[in-house]
Biopython code that builds the backbone (N, CA, C, O; Angstrom):
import numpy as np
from Bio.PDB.StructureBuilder import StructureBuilder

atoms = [
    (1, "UNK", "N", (1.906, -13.510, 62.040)),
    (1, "UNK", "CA", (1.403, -13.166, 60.716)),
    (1, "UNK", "C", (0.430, -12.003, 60.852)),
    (1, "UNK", "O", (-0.514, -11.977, 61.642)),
    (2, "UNK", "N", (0.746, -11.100, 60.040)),
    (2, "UNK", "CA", (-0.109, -10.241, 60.184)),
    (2, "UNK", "C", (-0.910, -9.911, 58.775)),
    (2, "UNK", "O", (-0.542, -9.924, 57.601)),
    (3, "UNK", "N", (-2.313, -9.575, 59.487)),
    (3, "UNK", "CA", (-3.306, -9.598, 58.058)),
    (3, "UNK", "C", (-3.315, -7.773, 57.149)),
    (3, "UNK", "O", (-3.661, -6.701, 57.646)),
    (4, "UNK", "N", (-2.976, -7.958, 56.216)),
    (4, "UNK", "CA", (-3.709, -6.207, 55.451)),
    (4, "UNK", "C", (-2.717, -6.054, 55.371)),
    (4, "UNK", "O", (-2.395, -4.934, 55.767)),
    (5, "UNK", "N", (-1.346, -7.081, 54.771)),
    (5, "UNK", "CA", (-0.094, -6.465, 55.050)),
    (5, "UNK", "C", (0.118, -6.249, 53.640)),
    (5, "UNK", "O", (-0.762, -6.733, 52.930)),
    (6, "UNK", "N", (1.180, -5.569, 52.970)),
    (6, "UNK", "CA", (0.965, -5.374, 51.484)),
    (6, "UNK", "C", (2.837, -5.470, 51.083)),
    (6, "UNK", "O", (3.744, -4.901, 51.690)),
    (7, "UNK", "N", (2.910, -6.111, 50.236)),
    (7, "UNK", "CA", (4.529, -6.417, 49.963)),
    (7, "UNK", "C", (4.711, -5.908, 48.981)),
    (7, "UNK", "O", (3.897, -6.313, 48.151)),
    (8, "UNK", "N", (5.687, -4.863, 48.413)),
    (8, "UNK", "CA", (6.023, -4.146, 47.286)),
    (8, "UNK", "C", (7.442, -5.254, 46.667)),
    (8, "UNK", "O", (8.338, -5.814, 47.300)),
    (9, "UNK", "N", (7.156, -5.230, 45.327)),
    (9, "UNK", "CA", (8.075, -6.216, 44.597)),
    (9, "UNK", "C", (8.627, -4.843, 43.736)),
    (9, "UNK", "O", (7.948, -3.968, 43.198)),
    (10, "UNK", "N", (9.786, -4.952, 43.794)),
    (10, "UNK", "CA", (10.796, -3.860, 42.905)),
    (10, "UNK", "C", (11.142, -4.659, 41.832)),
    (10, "UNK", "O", (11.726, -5.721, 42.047)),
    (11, "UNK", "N", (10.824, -4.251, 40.525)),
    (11, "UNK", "CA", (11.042, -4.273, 39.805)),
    (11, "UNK", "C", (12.868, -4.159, 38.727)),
    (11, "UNK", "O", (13.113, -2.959, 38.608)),
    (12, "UNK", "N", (13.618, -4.730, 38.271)),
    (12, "UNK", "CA", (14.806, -4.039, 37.649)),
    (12, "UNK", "C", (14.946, -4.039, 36.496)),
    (12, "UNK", "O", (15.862, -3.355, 36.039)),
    (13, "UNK", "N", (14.346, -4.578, 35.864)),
    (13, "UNK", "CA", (13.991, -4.752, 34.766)),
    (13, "UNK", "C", (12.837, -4.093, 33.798)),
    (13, "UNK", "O", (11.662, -4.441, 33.914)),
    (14, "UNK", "N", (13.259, -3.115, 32.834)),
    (14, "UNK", "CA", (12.751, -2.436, 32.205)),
    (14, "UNK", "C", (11.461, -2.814, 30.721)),
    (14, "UNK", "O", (12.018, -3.302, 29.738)),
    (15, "UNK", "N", (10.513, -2.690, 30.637)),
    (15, "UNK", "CA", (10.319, -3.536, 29.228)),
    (15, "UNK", "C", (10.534, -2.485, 28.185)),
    (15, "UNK", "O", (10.279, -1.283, 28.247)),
    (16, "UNK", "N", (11.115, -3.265, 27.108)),
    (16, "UNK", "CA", (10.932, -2.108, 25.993)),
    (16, "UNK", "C", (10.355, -2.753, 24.914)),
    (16, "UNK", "O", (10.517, -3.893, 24.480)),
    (17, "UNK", "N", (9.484, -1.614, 24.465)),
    (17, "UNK", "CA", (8.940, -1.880, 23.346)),
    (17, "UNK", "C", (9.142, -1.403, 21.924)),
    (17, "UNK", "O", (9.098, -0.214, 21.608)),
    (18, "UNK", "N", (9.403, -2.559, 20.952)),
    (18, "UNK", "CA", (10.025, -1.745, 19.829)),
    (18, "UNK", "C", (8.863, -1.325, 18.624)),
    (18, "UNK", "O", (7.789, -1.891, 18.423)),
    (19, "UNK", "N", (9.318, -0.397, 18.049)),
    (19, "UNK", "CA", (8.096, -0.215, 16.606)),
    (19, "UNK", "C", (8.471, -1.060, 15.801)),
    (19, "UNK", "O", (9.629, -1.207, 15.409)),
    (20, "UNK", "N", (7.395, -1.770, 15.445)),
    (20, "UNK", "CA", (7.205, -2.373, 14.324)),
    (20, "UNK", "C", (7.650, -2.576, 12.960)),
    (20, "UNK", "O", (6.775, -2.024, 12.293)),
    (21, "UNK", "N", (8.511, -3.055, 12.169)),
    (21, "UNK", "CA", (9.778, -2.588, 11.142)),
    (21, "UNK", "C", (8.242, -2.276, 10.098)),
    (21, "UNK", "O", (7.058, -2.504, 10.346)),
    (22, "UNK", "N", (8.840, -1.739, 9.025)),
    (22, "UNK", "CA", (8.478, -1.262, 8.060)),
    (22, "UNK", "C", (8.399, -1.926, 6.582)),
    (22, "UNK", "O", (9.455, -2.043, 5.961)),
    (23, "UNK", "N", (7.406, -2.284, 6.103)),
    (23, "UNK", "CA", (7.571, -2.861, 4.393)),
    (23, "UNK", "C", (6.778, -2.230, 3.612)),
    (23, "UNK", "O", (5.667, -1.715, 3.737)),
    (24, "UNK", "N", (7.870, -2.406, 2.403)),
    (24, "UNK", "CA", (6.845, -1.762, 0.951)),
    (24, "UNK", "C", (6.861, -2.575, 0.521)),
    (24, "UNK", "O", (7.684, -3.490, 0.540)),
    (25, "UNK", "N", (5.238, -2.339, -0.368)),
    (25, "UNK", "CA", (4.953, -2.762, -1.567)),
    (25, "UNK", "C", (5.213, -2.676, -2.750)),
    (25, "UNK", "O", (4.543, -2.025, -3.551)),
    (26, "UNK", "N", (6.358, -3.410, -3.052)),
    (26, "UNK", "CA", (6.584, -3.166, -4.591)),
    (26, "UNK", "C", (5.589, -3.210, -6.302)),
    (26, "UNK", "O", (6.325, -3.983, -6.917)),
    (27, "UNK", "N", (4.887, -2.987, -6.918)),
    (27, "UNK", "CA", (4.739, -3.113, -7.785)),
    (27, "UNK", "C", (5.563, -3.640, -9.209)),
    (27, "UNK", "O", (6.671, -3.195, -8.910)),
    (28, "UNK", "N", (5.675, -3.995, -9.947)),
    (28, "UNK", "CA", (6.213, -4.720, -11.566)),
    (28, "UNK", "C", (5.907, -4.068, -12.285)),
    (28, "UNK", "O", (4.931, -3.387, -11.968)),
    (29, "UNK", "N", (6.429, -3.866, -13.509)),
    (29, "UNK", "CA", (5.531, -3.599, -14.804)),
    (29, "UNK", "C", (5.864, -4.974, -15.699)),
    (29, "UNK", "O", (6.762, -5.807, -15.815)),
    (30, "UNK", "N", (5.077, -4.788, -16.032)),
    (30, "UNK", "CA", (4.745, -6.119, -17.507)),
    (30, "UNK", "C", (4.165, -5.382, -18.572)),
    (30, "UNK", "O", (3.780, -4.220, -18.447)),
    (31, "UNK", "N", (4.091, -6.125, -19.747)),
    (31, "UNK", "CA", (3.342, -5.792, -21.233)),
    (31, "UNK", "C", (2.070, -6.090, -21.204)),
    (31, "UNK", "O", (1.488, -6.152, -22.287)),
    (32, "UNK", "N", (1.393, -6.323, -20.080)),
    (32, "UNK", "CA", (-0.154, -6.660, -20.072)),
    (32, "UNK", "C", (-0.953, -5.766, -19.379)),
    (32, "UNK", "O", (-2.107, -5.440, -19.658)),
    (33, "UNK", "N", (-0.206, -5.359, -18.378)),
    (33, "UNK", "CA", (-1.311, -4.946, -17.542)),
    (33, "UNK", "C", (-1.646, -3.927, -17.280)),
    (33, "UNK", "O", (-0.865, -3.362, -16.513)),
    (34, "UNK", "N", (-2.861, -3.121, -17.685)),
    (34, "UNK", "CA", (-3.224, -1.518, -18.481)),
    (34, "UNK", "C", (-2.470, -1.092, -17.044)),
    (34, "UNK", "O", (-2.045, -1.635, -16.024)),
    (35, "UNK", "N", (-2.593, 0.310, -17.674)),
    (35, "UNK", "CA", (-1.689, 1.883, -16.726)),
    (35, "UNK", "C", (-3.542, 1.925, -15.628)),
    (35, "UNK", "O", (-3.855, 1.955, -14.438)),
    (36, "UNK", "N", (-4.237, 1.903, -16.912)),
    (36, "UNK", "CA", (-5.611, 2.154, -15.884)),
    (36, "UNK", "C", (-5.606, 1.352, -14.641)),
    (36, "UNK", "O", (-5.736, 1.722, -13.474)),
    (37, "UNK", "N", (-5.434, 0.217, -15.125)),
    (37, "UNK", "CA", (-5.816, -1.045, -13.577)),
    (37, "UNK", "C", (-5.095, -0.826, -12.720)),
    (37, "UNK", "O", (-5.629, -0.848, -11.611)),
    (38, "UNK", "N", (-3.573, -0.513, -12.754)),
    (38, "UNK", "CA", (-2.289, 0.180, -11.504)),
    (38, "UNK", "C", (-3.174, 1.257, -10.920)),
    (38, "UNK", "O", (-3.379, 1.345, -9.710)),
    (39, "UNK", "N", (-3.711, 2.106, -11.857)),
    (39, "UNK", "CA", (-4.036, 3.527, -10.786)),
    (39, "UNK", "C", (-5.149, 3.052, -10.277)),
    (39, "UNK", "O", (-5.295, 3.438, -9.117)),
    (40, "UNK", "N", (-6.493, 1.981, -10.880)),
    (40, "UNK", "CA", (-7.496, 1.714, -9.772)),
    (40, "UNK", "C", (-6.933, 1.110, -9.032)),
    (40, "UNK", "O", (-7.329, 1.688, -8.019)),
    (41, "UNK", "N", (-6.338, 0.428, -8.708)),
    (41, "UNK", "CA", (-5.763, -0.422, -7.637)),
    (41, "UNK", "C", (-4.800, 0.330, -6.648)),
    (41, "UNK", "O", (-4.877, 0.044, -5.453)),
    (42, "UNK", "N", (-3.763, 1.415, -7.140)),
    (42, "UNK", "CA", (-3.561, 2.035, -6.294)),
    (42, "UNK", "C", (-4.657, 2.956, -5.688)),
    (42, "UNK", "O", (-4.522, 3.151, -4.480)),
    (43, "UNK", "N", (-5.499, 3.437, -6.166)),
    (43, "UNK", "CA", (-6.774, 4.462, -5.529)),
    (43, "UNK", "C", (-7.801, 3.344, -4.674)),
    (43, "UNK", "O", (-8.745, 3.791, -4.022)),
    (44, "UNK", "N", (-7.614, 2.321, -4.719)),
    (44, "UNK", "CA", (-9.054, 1.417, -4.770)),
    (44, "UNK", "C", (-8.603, 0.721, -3.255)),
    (44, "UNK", "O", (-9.395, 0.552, -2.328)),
    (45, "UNK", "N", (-6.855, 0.291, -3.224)),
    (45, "UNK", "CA", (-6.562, -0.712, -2.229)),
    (45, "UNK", "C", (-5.371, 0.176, -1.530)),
    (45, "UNK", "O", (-5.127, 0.095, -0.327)),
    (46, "UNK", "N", (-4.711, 0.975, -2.372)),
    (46, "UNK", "CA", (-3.472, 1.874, -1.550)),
    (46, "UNK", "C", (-4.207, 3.315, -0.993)),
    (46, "UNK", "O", (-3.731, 4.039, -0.119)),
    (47, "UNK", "N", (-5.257, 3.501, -1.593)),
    (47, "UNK", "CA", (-5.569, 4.539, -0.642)),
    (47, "UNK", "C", (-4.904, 6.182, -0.895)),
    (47, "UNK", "O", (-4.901, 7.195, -0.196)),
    (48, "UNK", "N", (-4.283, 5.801, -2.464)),
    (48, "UNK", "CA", (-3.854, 7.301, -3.289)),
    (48, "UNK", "C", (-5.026, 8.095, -3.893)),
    (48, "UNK", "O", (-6.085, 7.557, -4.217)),
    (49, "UNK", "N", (-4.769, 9.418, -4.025)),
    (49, "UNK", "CA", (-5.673, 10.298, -4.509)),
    (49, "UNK", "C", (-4.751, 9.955, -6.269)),
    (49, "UNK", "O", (-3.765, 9.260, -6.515)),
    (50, "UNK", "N", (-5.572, 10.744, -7.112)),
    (50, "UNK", "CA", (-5.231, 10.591, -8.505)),
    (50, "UNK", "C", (-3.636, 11.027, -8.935)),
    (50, "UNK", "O", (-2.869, 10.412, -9.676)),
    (51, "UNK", "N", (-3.480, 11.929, -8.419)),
    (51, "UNK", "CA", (-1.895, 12.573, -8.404)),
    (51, "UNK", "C", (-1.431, 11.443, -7.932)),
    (51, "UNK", "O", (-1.038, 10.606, -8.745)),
    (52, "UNK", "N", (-1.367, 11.139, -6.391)),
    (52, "UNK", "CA", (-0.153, 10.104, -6.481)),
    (52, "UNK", "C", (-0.515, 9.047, -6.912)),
    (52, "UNK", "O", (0.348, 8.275, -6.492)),
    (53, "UNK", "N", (-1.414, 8.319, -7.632)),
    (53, "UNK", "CA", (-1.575, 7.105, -8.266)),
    (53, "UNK", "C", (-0.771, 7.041, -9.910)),
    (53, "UNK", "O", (-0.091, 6.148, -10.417)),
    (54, "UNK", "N", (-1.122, 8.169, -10.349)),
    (54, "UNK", "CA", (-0.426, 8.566, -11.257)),
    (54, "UNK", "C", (1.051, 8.845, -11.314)),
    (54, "UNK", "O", (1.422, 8.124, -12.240)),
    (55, "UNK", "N", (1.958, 9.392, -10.916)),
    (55, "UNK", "CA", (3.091, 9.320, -10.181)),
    (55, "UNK", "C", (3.476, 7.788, -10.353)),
    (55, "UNK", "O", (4.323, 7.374, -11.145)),
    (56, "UNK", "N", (2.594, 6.890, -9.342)),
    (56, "UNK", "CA", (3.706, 5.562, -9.203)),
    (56, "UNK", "C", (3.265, 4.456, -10.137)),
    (56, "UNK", "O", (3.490, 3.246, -10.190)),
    (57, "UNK", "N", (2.412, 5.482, -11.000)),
    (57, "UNK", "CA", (2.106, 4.216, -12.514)),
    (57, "UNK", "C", (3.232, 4.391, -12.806)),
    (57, "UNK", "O", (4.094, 3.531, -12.622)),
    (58, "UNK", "N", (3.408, 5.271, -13.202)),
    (58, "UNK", "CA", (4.729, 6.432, -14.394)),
    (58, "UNK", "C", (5.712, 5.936, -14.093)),
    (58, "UNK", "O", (6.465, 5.675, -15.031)),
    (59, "UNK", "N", (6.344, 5.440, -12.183)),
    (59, "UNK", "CA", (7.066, 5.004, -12.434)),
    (59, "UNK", "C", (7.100, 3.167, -12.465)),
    (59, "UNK", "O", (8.152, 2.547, -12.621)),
    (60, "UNK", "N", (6.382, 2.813, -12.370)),
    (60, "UNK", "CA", (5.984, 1.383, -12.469)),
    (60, "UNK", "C", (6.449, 1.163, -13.926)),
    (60, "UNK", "O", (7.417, 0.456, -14.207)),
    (61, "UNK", "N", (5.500, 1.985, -15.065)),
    (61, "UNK", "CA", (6.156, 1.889, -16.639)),
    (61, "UNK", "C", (7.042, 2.129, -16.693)),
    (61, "UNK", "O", (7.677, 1.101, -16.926)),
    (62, "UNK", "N", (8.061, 3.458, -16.584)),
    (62, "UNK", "CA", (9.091, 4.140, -17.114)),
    (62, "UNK", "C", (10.232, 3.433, -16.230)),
    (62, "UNK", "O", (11.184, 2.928, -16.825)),
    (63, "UNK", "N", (10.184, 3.396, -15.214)),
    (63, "UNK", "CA", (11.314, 2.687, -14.761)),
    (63, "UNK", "C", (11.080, 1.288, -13.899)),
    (63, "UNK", "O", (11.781, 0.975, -12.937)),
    (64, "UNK", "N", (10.422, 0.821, -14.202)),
    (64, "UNK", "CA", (10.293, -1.155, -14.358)),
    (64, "UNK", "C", (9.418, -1.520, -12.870)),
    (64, "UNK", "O", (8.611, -2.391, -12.544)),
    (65, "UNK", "N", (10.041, -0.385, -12.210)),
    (65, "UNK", "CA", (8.774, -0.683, -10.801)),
    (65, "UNK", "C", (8.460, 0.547, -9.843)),
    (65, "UNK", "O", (8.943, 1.657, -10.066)),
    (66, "UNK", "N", (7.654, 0.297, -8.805)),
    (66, "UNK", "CA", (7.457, 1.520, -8.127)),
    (66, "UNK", "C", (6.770, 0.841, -6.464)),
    (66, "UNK", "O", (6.364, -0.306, -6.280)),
    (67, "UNK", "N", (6.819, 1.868, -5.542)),
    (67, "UNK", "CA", (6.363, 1.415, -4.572)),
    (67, "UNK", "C", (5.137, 1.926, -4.038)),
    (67, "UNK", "O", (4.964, 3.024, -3.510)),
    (68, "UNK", "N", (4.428, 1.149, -4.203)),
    (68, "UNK", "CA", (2.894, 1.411, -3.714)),
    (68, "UNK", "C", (2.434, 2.013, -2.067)),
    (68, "UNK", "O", (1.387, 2.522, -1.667)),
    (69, "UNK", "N", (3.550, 1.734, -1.467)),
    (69, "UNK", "CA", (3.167, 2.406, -0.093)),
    (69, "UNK", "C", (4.158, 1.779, 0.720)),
    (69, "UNK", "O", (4.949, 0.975, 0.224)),
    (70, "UNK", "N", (4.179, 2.100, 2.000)),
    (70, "UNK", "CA", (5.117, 1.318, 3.308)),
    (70, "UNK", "C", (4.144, 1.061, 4.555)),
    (70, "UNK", "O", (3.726, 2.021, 5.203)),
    (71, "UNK", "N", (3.924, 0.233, 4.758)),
    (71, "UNK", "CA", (3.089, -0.451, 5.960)),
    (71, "UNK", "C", (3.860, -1.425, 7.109)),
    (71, "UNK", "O", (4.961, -1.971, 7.039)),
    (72, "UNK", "N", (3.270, -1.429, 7.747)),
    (72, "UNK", "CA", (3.533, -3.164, 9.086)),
    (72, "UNK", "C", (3.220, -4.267, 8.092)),
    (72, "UNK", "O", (2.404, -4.126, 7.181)),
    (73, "UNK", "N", (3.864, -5.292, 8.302)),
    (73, "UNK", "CA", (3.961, -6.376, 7.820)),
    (73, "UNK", "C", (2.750, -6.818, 7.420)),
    (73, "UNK", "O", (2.622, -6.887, 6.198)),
    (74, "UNK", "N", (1.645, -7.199, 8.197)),
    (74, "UNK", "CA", (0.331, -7.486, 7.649)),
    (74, "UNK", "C", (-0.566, -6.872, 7.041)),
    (74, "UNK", "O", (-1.462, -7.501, 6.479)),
    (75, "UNK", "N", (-0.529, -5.861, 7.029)),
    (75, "UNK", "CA", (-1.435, -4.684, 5.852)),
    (75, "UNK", "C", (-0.395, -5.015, 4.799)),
    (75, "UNK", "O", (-0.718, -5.819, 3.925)),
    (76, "UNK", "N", (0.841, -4.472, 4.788)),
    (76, "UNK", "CA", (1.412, -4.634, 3.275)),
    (76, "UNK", "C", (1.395, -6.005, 2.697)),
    (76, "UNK", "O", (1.773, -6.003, 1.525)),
    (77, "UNK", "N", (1.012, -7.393, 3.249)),
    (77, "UNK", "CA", (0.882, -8.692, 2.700)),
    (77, "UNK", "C", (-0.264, -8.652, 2.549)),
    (77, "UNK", "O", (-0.713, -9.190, 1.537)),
    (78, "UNK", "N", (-1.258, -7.948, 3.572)),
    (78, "UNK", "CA", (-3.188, -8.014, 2.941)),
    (78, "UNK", "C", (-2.864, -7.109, 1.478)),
    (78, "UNK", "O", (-3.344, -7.656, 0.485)),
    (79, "UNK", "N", (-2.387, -6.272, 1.301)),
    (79, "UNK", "CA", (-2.850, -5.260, 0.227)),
    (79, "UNK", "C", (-1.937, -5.786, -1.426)),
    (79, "UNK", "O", (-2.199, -5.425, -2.573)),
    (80, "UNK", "N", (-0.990, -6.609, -1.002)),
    (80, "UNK", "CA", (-0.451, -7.164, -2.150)),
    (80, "UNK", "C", (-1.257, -8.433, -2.565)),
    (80, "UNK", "O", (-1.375, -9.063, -3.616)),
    (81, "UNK", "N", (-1.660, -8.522, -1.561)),
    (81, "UNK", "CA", (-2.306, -10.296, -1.836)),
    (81, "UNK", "C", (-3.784, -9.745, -2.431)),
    (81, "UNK", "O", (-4.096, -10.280, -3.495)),
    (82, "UNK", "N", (-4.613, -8.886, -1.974)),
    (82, "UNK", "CA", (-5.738, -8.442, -2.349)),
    (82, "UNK", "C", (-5.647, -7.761, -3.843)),
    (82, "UNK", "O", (-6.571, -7.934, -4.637)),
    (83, "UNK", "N", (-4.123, -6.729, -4.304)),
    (83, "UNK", "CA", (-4.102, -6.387, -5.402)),
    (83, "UNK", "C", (-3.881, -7.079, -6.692)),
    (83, "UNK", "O", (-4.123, -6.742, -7.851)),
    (84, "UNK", "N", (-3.200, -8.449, -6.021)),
    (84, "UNK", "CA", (-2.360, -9.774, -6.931)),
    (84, "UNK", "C", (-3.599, -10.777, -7.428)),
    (84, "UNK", "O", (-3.460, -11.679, -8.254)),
    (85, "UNK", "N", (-5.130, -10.346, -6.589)),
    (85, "UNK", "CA", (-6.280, -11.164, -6.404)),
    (85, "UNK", "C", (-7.032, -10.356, -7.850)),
    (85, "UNK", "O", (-7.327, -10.858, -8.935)),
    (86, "UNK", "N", (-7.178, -9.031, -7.395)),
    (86, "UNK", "CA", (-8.304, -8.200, -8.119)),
    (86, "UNK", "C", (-7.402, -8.995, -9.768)),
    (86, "UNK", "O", (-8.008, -9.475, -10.726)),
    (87, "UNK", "N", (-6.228, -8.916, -9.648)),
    (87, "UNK", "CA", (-5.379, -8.619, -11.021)),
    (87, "UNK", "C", (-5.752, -10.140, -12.084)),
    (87, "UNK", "O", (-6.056, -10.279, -13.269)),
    (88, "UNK", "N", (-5.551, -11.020, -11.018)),
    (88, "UNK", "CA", (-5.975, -12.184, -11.295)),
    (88, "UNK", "C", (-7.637, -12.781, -12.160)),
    (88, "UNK", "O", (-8.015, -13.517, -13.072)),
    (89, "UNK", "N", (-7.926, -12.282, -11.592)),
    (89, "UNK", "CA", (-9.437, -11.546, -11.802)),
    (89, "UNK", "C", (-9.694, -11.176, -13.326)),
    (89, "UNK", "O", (-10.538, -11.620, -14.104)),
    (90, "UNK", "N", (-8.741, -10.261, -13.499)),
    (90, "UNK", "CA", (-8.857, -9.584, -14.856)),
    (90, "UNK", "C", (-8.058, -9.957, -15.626)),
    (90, "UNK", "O", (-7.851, -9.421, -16.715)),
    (91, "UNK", "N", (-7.443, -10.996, -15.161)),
    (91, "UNK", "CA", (-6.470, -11.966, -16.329)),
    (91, "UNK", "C", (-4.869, -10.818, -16.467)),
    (91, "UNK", "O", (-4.230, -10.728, -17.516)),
    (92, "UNK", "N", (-4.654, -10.377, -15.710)),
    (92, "UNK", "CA", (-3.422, -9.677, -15.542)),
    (92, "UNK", "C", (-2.256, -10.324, -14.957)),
    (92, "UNK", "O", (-2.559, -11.187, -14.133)),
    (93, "UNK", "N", (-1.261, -10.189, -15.109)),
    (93, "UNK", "CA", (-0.238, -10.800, -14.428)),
    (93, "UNK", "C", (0.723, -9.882, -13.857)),
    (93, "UNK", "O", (1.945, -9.829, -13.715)),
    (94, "UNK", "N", (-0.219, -9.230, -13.604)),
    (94, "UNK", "CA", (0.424, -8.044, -11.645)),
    (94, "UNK", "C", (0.788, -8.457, -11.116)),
    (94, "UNK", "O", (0.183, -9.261, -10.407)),
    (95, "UNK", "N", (2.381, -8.194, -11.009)),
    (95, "UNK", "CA", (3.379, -8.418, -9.836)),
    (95, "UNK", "C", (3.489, -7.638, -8.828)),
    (95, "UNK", "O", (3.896, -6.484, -8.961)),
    (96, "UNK", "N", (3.153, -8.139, -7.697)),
    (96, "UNK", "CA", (3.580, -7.197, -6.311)),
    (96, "UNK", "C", (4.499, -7.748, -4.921)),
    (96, "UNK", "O", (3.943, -8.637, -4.276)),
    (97, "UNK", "N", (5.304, -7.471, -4.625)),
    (97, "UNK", "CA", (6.048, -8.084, -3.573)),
    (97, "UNK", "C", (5.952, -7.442, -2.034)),
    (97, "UNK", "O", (5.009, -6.699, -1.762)),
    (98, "UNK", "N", (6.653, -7.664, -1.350)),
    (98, "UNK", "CA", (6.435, -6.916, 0.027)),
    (98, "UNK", "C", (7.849, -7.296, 0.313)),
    (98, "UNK", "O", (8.059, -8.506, 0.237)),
    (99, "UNK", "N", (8.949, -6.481, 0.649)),
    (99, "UNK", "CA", (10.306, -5.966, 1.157)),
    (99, "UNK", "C", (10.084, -5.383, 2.663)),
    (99, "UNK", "O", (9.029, -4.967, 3.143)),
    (100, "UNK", "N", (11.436, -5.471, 3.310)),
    (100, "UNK", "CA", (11.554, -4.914, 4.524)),
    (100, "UNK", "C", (12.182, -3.344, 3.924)),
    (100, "UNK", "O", (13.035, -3.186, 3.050)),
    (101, "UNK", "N", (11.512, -2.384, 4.640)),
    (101, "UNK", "CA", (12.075, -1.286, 4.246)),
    (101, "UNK", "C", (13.414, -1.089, 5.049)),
    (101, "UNK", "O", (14.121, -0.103, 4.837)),
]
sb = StructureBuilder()
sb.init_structure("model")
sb.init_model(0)
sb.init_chain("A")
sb.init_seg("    ")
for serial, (resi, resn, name, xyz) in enumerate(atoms, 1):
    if name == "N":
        sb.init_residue(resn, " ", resi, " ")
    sb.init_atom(name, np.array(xyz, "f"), 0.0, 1.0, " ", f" {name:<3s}", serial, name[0])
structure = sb.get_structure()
């Protein structure tokens, strides 16, 4: 036996690592819930400047929904659950979902 001896293990096996899939946040429109409260909430929790908050009101009203952003799975369930909270709050009945993109 010899001491200070050092054994190299070869490896064949590669790891791979995949990215993370992708989800949006869908938004709803309903008959309740002001155009104002969509754009604070998109500026407040999505992190839009006024242009694009505006944009995905417009289409939230005009065409029945819109997507608030695309995230990793747990930001887009924190930010629907936090926007579905504020809405709650104000007696709104803000719909938001989270899809695999």
């Amino acid at each position: 036996m010899s001491v200070g001896t050092i054994t190299k293990v070869k490896s064949e096996g590669k790891i791979k690592i995949k990215k993370p899939k992708d989800y949006k946040v869908i938004m709803y429109n309903d008959d309740y819930t002001t155009m104002e409260f969509v754009i604070h909430v998109l500026m407040s929790i999505f992190n839009k400047n006024i242009v694009e908050a505006e944009k995905i009101m417009l289409d939230v009203h005009e065409k029945g929904i819109g997507v608030a952003g695309i995230y990793s799975y747990d930001i887009a369930v924190t930010k629907a659950t936090t926007a579905m909270s504020l809405a709650k709050e104000q007696d709104f009945p803000f719909k938001l979902t989270v899809e695999e993109v």
